[in-house]
C-alpha positions as CSV (number, residue, x, y, z in Angstrom):
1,X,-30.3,45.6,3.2
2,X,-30.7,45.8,-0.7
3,X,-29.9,43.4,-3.0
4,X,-26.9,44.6,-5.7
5,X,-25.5,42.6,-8.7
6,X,-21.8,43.0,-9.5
7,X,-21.2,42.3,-13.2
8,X,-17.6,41.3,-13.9
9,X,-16.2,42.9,-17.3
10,X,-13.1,42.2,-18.7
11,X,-9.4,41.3,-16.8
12,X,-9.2,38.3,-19.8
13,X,-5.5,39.2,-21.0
14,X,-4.6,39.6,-17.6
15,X,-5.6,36.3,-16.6
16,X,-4.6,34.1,-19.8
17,X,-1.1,35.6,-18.5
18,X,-1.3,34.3,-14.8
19,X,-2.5,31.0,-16.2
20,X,0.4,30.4,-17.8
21,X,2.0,30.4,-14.3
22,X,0.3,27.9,-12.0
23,X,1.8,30.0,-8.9
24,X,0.8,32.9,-10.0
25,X,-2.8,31.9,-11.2
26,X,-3.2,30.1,-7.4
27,X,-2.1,33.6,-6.1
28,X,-5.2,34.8,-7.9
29,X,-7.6,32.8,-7.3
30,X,-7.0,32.7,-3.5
31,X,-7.3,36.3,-3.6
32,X,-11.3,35.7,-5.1
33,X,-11.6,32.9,-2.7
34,X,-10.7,35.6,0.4
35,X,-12.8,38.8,-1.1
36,X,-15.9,35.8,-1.3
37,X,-15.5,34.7,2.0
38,X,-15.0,37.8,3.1
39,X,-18.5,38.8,2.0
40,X,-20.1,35.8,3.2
41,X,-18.5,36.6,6.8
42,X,-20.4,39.6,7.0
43,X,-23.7,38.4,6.1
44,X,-23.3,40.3,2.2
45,X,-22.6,37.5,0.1
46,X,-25.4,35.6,-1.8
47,X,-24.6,33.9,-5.0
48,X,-21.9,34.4,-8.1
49,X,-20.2,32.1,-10.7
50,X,-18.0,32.7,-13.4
51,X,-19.6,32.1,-16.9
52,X,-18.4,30.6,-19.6
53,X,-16.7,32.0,-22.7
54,X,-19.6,31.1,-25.7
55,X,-23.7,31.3,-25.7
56,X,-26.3,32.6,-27.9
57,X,-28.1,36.0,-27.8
58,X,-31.7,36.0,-28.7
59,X,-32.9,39.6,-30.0
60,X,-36.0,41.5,-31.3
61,X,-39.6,40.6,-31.6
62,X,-38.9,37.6,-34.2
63,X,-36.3,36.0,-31.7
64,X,-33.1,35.9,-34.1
65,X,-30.9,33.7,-32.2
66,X,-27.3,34.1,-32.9
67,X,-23.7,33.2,-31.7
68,X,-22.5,35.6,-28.8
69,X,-21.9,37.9,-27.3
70,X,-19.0,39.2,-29.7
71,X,-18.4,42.8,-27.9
72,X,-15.1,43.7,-27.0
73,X,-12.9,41.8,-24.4
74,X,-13.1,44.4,-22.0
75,X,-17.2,44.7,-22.0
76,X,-17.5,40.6,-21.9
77,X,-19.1,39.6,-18.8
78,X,-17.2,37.1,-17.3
79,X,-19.0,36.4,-14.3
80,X,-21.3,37.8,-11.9
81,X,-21.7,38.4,-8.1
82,X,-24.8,38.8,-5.7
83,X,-24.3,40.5,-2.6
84,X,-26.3,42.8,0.1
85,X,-25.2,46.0,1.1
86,X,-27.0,49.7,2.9
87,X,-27.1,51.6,-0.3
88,X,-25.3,51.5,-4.1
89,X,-22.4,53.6,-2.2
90,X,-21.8,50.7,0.5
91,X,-21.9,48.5,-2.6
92,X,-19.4,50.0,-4.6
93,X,-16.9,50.2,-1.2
94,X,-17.5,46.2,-0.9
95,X,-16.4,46.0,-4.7
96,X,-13.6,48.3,-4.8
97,X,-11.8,44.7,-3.1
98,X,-12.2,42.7,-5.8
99,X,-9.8,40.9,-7.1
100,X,-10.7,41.6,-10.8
101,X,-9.2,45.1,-10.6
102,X,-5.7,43.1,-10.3
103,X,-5.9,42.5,-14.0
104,X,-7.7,46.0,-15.3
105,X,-11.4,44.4,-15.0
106,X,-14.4,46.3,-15.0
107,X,-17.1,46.0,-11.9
108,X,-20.4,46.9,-13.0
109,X,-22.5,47.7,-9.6
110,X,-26.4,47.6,-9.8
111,X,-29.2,47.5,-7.7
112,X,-32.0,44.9,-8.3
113,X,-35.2,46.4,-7.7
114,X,-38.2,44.4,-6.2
115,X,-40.6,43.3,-8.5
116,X,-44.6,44.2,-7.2
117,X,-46.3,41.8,-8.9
């Protein structure tokens, strides 16, 4: 099995609107709580955590530090998922069930590649 990284993108306006609806919001998040477990059941789930909103980025060789990231809302990532899977297509079959989609999110699927150090 390979290790993969699911970067979550985007969904935002889609989710201020559920949490303006406790019910609806619970609906939600019990569908992420399932899709997780559902991973973890078969052995594919490792890790992932929403992030939070604000942070820095640090860029170039003299290590400008700034407010960020400012991209647009739909290229934000939100959160972030580790799994196993075969092969990049088994991994993008496992992600086509997440719950993001619900609210026009973005999956990003990629493999993480050994280091040989």
């Amino acid at each position: 099995m390979k290790e993969f990284l699911l970067l979550l993108r985007g969904g935002d306006e889609g989710m201020a609107a559920a949490k303006s609806s406790p019910e609806r919001y619970q609906k939600h998040m019990m569908k992420w709580k399932t899709w997780m477990e559902n991973l973890g059941k078969q052995g594919k789930f490792i890790a992932g955590q929403p992030l939070a909103q604000g942070g820095s980025v640090i860029s170039g060789g003299k290590k400008v530090v700034t407010d960020g990231p400012f991209v647009e809302g739909k290229e934000i990532v939100g959160g972030y998922l580790m799994i196993k899977a075969r092969d990049l297509a088994d991994a993008v079959e496992l992600s086509k069930n997440c719950p993001i989609f619900e609210y026009d999110g973005i999956v990003e699927v990629r493999e993480v590649e050994q280091l040989q150090v």
